[in-house]
C-alpha positions as CSV (number, residue, x, y, z in Angstrom):
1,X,79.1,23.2,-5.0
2,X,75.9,24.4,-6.0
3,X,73.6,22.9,-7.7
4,X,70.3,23.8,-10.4
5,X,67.8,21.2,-9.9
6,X,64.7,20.6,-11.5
7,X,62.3,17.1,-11.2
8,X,59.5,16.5,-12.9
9,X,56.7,14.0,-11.5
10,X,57.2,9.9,-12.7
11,X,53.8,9.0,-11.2
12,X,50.8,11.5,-11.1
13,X,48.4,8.8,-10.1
14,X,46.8,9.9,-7.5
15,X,47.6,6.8,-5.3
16,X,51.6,8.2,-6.7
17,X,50.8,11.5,-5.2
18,X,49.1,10.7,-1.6
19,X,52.3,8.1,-1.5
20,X,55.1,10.9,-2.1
21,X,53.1,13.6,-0.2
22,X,52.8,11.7,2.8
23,X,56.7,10.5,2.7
24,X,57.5,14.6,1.7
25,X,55.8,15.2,5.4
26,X,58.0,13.1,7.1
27,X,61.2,14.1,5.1
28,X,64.3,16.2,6.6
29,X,66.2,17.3,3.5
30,X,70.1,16.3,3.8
31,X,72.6,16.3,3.5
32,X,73.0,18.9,1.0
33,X,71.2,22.0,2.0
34,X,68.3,23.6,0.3
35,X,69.3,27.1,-0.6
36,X,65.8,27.8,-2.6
37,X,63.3,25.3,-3.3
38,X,60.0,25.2,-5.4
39,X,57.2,23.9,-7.1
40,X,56.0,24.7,-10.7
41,X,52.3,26.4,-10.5
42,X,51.3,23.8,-13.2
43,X,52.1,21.0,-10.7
44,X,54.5,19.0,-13.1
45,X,57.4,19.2,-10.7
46,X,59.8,21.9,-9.2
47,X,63.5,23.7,-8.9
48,X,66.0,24.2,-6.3
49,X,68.8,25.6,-5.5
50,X,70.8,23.0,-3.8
51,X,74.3,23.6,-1.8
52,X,75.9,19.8,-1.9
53,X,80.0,19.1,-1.4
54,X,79.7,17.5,-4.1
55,X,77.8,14.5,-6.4
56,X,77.7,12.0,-3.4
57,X,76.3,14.3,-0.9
58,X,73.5,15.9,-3.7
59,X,72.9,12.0,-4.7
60,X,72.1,11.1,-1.2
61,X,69.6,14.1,-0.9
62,X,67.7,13.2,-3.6
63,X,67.8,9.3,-3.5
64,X,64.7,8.9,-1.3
65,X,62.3,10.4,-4.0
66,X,63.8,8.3,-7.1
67,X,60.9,6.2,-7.3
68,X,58.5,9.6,-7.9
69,X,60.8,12.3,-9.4
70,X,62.8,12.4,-12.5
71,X,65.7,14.6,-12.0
72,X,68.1,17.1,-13.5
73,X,71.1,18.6,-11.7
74,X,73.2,21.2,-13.2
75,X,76.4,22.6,-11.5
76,X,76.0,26.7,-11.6
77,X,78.7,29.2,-11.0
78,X,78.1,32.8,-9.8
79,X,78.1,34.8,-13.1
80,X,81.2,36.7,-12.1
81,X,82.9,33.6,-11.8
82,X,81.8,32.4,-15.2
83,X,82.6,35.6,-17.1
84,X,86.2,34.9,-16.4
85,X,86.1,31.5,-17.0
86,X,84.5,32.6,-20.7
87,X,87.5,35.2,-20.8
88,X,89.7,32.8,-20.5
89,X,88.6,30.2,-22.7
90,X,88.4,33.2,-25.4
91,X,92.1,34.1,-24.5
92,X,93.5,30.8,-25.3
93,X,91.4,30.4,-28.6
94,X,92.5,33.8,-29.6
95,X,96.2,32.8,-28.9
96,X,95.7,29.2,-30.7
């Protein structure tokens, strides 16, 4: 599955920000695999796109940086993918 995530900082204290940069140096992202990953040019937080097998595995990935980061994970679809799904959805409304 693949996954939108955003995360926006909890703690922008400085004390909060030398804390999660120096873990963020010692990190090695996993399970799930970082397809893209980001930080906002304002500083407020960042996106990725993140390739888990599912919940568990994304959960695990982002469970060391709870204390710092507020999260939001969206499930996304390649666009082909969801244009049929849409089609679909439309076909049975239209028949109902």
């Amino acid at each position: 599955m693949l996954f939108h995530v955003t995360w926006e900082f909890i703690d922008t204290s400085e004390p909060g920000s030398k804390r999660s940069l120096d873990l963020f140096s010692k990190w090695q992202p996993g399970p799930a695999q970082f397809q893209g990953f980001y930080g906002f040019a304002d500083g407020t937080g960042g996106a990725a796109l993140i390739e888990a097998a599912d919940g568990a595995e994304l959960a695990k990935t982002l469970a060391p940086w709870t204390p710092f980061l507020r999260f939001n994970a969206r499930v996304v679809l390649p666009i082909q993918e969801m244009a049929q799904i849409e089609g679909e959805a439309a076909a049975w409304r239209d028949a109902n």
